[in-house]
C-alpha positions in Angstrom: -53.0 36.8 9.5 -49.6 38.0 8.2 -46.7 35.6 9.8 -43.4 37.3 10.3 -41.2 34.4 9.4 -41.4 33.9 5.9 -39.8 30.1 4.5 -40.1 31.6 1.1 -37.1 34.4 0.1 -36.9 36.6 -3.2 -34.3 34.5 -5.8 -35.7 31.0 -4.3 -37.2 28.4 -7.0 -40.7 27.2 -6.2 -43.3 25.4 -8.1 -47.1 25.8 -7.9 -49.1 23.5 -5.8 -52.9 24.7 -6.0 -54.7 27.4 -8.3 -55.2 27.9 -12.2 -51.2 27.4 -12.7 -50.5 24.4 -10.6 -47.6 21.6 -11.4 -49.1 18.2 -12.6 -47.6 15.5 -12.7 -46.2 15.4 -16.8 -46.0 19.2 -16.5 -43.9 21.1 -13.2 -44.6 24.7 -13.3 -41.2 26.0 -11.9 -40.3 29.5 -11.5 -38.5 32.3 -9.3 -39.6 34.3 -6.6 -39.2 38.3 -7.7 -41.0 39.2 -4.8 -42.2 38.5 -1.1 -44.9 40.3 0.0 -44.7 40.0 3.8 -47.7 42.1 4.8 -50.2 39.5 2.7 -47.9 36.3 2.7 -48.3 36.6 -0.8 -45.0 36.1 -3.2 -44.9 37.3 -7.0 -42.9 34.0 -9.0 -41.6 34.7 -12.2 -44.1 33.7 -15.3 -46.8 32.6 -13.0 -50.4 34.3 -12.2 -50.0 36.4 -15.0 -52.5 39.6 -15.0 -53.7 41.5 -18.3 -54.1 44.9 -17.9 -54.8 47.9 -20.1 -52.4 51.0 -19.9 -52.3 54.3 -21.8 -49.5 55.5 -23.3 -47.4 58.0 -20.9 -43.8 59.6 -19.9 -43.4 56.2 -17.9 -44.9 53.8 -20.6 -43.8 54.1 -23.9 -46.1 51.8 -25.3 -49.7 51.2 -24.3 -51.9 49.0 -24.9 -52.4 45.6 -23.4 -49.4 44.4 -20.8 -48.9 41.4 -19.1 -47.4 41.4 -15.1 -47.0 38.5 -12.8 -49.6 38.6 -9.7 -48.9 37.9 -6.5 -50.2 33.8 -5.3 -50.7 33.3 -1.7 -47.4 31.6 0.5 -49.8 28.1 0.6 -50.0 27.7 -2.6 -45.9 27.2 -3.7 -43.6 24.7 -2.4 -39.7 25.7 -2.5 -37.7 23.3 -4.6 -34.9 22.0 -2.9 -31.3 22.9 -5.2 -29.5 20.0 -3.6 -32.1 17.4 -4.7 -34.1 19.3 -6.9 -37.2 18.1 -5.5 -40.0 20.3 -4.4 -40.0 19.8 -0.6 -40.6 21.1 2.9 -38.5 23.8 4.8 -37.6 23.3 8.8 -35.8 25.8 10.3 -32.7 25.8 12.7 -30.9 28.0 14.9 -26.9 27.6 14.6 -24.4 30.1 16.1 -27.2 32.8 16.4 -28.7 32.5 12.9 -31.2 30.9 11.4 -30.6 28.1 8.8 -33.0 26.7 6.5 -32.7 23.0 5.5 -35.2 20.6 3.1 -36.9 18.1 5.4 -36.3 15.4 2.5 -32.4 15.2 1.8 -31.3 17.3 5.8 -28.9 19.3 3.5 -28.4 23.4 4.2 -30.8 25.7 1.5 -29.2 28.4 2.1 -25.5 28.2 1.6 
C-alpha cells in the first residue's frame, strides 16, 4: 500500500536498518538517497543494494559487459540521519504557516532548513 507522504526525500542521508547491507554496530552503512520511488515506497541510496547485470554493447552503452546499479530497498528498511546531530533518528512532521516541516524526534531541531 503506497503512502503519499513520504519522510524520506532525494539528497537526504540515511543508513540501512534491515537487509544484506544493514549498519552494525562497528560498521554504519551511510549513503544518499538518488531516488524516491513513491509508487512502491521504495528509495534507491547511493552504494547500497547493488545489482549485477549483463548488458551488450549499444549506441547507449559504450561498453558492455558486466555493470553494477544501485537497487531500490523498501522505505522500512532506512532510517534518515539527522545533520544536526548526526544521529540516525526518527522524523515527526509539523505544520507551520501552511507548510510542512520535518524535525528529528531526538535533538526537536528543523531537517529541512
Amino acid at each position: 500500500m503506497a503512502s503519499s507522504k513520504m519522510k524520506i526525500k532525494t539528497g537526504d542521508e540515511v543508513i540501512v536498518v534491515a537487509g544484506k547491507d544493514r549498519s552494525t554496530k562497528g560498521h554504519m552503512r551511510r549513503g544518499k538517497v538518488i531516488s524516491v520511488l513513491t509508487g512502491d515506497d521504495r528509495v534507491i541510496v547511493d552504494g547500497m543494494n547493488m545489482i549485477k547485470k549483463a548488458v551488450r554493447q549499444s549506441q547507449k552503452v559504450r561498453q558492455g559487459g558486466i555493470i553494477e546499479t544501485p537497487g531500490p530497498l523498501h522505505i522500512s528498511n532506512v532510517m534518515l540521519v539527522c545533520p544536526s546531530c548526526d544521529a540516525p533518528t526518527r522524523v515527526a512532521i509539523q505544520r507551520k504557516d501552511g507548510r510542512r516541516a520535518r524535525y528529528c524526534k531526538k535533538c526537536r531541531k528543523a531537517i529541512d532548513d
